[in-house]
C-alpha positions as CSV (number, residue, x, y, z in Angstrom):
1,X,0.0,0.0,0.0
2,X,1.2,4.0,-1.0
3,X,2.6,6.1,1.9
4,X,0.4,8.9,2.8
5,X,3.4,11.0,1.8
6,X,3.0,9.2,-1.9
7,X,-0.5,9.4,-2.1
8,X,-0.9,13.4,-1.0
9,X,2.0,14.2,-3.9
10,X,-0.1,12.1,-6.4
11,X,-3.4,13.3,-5.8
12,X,-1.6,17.1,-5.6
13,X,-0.1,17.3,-9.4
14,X,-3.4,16.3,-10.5
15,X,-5.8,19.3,-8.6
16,X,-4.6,22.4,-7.6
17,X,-7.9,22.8,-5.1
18,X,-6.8,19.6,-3.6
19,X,-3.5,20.6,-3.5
20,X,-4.4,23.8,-1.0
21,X,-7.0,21.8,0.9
22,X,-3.9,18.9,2.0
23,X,-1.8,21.5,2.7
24,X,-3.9,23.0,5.8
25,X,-2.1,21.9,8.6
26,X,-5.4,20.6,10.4
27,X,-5.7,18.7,7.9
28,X,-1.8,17.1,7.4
29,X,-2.8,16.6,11.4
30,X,-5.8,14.4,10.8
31,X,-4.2,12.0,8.4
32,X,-0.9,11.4,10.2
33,X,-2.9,10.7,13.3
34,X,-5.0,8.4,11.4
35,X,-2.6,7.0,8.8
36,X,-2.9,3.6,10.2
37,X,-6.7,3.8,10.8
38,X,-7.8,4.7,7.1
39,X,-7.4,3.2,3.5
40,X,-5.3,6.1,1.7
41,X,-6.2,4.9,-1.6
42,X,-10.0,6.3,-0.6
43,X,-8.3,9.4,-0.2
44,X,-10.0,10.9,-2.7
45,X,-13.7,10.0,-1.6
46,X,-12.5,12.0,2.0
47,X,-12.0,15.5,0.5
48,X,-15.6,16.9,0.8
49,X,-15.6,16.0,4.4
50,X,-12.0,17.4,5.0
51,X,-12.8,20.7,3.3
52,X,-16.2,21.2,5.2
53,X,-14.0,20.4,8.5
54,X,-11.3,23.3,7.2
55,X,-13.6,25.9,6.9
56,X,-15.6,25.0,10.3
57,X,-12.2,25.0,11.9
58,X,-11.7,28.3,10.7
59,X,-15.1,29.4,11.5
60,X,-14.1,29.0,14.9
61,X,-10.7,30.8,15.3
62,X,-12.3,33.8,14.6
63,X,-14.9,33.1,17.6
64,X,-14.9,34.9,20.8
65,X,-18.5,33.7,22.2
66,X,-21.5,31.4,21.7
67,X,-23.6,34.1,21.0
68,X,-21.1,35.1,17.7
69,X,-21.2,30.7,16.6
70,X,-21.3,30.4,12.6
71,X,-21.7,26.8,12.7
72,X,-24.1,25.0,11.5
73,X,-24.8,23.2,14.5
74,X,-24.6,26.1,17.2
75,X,-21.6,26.0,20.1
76,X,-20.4,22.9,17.7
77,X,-16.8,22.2,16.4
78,X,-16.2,19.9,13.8
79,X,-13.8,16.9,14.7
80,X,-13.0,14.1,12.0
81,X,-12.7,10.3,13.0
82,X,-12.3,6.9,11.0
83,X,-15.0,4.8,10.5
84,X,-14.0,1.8,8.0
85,X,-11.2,3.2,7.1
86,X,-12.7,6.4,6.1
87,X,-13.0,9.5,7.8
88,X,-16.0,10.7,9.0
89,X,-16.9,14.2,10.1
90,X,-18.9,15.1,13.3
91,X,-19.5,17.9,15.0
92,X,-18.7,18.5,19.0
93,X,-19.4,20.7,22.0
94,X,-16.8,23.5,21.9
95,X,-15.8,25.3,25.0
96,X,-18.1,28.2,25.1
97,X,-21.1,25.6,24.9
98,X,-19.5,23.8,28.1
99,X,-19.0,26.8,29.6
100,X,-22.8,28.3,29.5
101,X,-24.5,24.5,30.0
102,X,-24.7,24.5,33.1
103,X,-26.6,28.0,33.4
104,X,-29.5,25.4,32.3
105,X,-29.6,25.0,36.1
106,X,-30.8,28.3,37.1
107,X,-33.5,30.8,36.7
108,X,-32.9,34.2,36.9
109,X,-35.9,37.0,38.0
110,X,-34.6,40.4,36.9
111,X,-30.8,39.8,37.6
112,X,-28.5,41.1,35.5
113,X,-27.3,38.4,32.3
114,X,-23.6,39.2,32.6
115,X,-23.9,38.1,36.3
116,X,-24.6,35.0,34.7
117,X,-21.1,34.3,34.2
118,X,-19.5,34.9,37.9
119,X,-16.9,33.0,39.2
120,X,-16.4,31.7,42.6
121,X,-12.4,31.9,41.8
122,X,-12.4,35.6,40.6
123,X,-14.0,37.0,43.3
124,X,-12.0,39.6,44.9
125,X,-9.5,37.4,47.4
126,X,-9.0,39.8,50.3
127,X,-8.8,38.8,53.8
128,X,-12.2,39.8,54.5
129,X,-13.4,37.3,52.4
130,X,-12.2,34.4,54.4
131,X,-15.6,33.5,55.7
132,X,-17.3,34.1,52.8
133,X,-15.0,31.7,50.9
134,X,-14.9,28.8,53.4
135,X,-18.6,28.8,54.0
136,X,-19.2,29.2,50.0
137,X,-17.2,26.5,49.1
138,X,-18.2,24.1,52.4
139,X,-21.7,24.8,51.3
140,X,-21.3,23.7,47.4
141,X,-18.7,20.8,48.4
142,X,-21.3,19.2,50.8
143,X,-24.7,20.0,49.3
144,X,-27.3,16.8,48.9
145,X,-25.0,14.9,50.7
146,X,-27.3,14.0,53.5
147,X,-26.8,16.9,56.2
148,X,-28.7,19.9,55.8
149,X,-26.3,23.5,55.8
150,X,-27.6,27.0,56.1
151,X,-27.3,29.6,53.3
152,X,-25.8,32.6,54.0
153,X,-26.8,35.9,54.6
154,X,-24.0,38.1,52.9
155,X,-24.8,42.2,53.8
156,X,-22.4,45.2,53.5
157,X,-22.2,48.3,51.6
158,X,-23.5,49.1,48.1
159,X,-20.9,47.9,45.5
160,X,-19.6,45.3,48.0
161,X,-19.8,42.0,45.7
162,X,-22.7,40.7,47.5
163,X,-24.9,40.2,44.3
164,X,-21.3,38.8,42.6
165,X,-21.4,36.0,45.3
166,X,-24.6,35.1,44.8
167,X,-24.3,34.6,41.1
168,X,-20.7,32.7,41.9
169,X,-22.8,30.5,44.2
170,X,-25.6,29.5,42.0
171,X,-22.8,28.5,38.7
172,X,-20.7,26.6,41.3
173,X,-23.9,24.7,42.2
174,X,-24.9,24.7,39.1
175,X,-21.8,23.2,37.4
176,X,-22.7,20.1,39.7
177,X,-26.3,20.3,38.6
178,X,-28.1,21.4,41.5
179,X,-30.8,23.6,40.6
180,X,-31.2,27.4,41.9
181,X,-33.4,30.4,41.6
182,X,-31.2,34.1,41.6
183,X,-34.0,36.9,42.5
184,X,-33.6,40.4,42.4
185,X,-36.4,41.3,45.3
186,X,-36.8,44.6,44.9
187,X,-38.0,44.0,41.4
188,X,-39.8,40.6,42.1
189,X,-42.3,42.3,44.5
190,X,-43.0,45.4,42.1
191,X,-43.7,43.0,39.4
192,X,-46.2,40.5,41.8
193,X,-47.7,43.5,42.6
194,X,-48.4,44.5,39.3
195,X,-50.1,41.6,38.2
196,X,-51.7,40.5,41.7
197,X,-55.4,39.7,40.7
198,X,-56.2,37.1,43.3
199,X,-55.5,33.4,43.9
200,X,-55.4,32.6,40.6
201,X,-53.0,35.6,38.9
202,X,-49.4,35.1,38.2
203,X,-47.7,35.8,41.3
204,X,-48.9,32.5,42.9
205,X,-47.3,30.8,41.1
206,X,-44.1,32.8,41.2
207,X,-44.1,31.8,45.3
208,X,-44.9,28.6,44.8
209,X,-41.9,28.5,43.0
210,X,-39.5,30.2,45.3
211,X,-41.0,27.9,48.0
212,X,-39.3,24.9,45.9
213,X,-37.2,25.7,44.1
214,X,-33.7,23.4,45.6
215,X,-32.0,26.8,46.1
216,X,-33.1,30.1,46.5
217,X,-30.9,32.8,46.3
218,X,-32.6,36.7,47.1
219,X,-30.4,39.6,46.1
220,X,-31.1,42.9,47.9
221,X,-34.0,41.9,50.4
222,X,-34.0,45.4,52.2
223,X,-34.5,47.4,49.3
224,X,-38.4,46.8,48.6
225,X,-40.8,49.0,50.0
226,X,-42.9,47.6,52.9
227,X,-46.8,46.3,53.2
228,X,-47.9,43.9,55.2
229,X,-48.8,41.6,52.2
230,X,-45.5,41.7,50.7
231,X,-43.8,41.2,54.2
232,X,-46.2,38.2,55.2
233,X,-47.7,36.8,52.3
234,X,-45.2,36.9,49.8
235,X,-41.9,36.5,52.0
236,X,-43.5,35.0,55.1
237,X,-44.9,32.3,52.9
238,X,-41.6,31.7,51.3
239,X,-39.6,31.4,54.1
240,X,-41.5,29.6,56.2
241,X,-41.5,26.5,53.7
242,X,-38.2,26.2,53.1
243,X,-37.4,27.1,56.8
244,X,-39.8,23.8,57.7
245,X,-38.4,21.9,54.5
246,X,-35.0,22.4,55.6
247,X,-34.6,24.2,52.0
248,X,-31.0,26.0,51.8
249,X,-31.4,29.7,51.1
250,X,-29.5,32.8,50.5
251,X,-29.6,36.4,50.6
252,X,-27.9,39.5,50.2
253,X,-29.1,43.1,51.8
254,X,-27.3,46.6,52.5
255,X,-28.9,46.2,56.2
256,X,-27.7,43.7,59.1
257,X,-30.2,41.4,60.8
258,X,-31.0,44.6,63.2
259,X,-31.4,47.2,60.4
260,X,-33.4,44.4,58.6
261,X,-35.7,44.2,61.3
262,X,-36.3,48.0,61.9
263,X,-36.8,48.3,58.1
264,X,-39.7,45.4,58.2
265,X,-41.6,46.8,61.2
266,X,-42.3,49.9,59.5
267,X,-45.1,49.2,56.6
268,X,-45.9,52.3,53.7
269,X,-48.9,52.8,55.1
270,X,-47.1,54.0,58.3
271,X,-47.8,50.7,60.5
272,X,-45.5,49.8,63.2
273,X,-45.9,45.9,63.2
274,X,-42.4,44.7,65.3
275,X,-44.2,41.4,66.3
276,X,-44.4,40.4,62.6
277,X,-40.9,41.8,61.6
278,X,-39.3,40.2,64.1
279,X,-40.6,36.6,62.6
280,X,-39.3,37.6,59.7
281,X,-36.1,38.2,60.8
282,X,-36.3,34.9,62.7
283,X,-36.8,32.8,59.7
284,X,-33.6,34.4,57.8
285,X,-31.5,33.7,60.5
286,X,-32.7,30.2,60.8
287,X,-32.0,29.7,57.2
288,X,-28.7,31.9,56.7
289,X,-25.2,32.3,58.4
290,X,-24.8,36.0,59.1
291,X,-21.5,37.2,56.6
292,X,-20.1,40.9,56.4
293,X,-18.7,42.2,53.5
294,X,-16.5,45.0,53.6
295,X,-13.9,47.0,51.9
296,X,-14.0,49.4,48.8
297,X,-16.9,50.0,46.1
298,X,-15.8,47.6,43.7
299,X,-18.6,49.2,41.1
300,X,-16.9,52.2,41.6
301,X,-13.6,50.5,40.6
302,X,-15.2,48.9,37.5
């Protein structure tokens, strides 16, 4: 049987085009690799399936995201194999398709997209973060694995990196393919308020949700403005079930637990209810380990 070497120099003095296409060094890669693997003397039959792998390949070094994918078969590279001793060409998951999979895991209510994309190794390592990384990573190494651990409650400044965490949280869960909810509160309520038409309407369902949902992470609880039904029928409801289910939650706010509780007690309609913020506030710390986070704005350093 010919040498690939042979076989490449024949079929070159006889087509220019095929003379280009063998040239490509993914494609000089391919045969070497498979040399052994494939009959060179079909070599000839192969050359629609190497060309459609050259310009796929090239297709993708100009890619920078999923959302900019020219392939046919989106987040997709092509990969050639031998199957009787030919080549055949597939198509694989590139690493921009791994690397947003996973976000199949959680739903998002009014957060940010580029959030999306936290990571729990880029957040800011300063020693203030100690707790927030030993707890973080305790919490995603040892979830589902029979003993139930809090959430945590992460409060500090404006421009902290509390809402970062969250979302750092929820793709290191996710990446294992536990299941989470990232809310933006403030929004959430305004939103259930808008559409609140009884038992039936939309926001029902909504809390039912939350209720369930394996983990629920609520960004900015502090920041909503205060009635008695969004304090006791909206978050009451939702944190008694998962305080009873044993349903790990998290949350992020600008106030501490006392702050928190001053802030619930007083209701829009100028109602000073501290019996019914102080269960509140009861229910989030049995759900969430207190963590302060400190140090500069980092929006501001953006």
């Amino acid at each position: 049987m010919k040498r690939l070497s042979e076989l490449v120099e024949q079929i070159s003095g006889v087509d220019e085009a095929y003379a280009t296409l063998l040239s490509e060094p993914q494609v000089m890669a391919v045969l070497n690799q498979y040399e052994q693997e494939l009959d060179m003397r079909q070599l000839p039959h192969f050359m629609t399936s190497l060309d459609e792998f050259v310009k796929g390949m090239k297709k993708c070094q100009t890619c920078t995201s999923l959302s900019n994918c020219r392939q046919p078969i989106r987040g997709h590279f092509p990969r050639l194999t031998p199957a009787l001793s030919q080549l055949k060409l597939d198509f694989e998951p590139c690493h921009y398709f791994k690397c947003e999979q996973h976000l199949t895991h959680i739903e998002t209510f009014h957060m940010p997209k580029s959030m999306i994309h936290a990571d729990f190794d880029t957040l800011y390592a300063e020693e203030n973060r100690e707790a927030l990384f030993r707890l973080g990573m305790d919490f995603v190494l040892h979830y589902g694995k029979g003993t139930y651990k809090k959430g945590m409650f992460l409060y500090g400044s404006m421009g902290s990196g509390k809402t970062y965490a969250l979302c750092a949280m929820a793709n290191e869960l996710a990446k294992r393919g536990v299941g989470s909810a990232l809310v933006y509160f403030p929004e959430l309520i305004a939103q259930i308020k808008a559409s609140f038409s009884g038992e039936t309407s939309a926001h029902g369902l909504t809390v039912e949700k939350l209720k369930t949902v394996p983990v629920l992470m609520l960004d900015d609880i502090g920041s909503e403005p205060v009635t008695s039904w969004m304090r006791d029928e909206v978050l009451g409801r939702i944190l008694n079930h998962r305080m009873m289910h044993e349903l790990p939650t998290f949350f992020s706010s600008n106030f501490n637990f006392e702050q928190l509780q001053t802030h619930y007690a007083q209701t829009t309609r100028n109602e000073y209810e501290p019996v019914k913020a102080a269960r509140i506030l009861e229910r989030i710390k049995a759900l969430a380990i207190p963590v302060e986070l400190v140090g500069r704005n980092y929006r501001h350093d953006a």
